[in-house]
N, C-alpha and C positions, 0 to 999 in steps of 0.2 A: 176873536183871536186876541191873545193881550200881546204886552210890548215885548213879553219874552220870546215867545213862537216866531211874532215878526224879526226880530233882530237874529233870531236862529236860520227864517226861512233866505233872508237877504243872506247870512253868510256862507250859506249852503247854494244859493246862485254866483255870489262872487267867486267863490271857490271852485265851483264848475266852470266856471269861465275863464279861470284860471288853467285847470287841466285842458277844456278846451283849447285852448293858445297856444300851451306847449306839445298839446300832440301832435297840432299841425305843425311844429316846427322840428319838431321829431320828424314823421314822415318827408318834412323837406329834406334834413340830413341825411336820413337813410337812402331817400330815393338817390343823393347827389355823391352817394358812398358807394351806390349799387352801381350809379350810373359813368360813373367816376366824370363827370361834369353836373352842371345847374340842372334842376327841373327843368319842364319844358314852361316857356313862357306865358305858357293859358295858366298851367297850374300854379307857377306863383303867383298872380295876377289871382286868381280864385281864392288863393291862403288868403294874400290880402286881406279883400273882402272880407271873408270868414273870418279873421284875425279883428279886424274892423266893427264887425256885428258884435261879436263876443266882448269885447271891450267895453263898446255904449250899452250893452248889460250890464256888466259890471260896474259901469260906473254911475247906472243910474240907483243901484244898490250901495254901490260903498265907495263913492266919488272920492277923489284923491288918494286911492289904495294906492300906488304909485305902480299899476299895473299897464298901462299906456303909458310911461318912460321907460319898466322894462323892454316890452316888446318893441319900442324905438332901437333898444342894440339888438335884438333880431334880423334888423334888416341889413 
């Protein structure tokens, strides 16, 4: 694999990890639109996590994307 593929393949996982993060924080909104209050406190506590995984992916492909300070005004 040369250096192109690789820097293609990293930005094709940074970028899913990117859609990653914000679907979950869609489904938070909608669910707390539907529900007209907060999720329940298992499932933000689960986003978390999830939100959490998807991140140390992406940053171990494209460290300092400044993708972990957005999701910091997420919370």
């Amino acid at each position: 694999m040369d250096k192109e593929e690789k820097e293609m393949l990293a930005d094709l996982i940074w970028l899913q990890a990117v859609i990653a993060t914000e679907l979950i924080q869609i489904t938070e909104n909608t669910s707390s639109i539907l529900r007209k209050s907060p999720p329940p406190r298992t499932c933000i506590e689960d986003h978390r996590r999830l939100r959490e995984y998807a991140v140390a992916i992406a940053e171990r492909y494209r460290p300092d994307s400044g993708l972990k300070e957005h999701l910091a005004g997420h919370a």
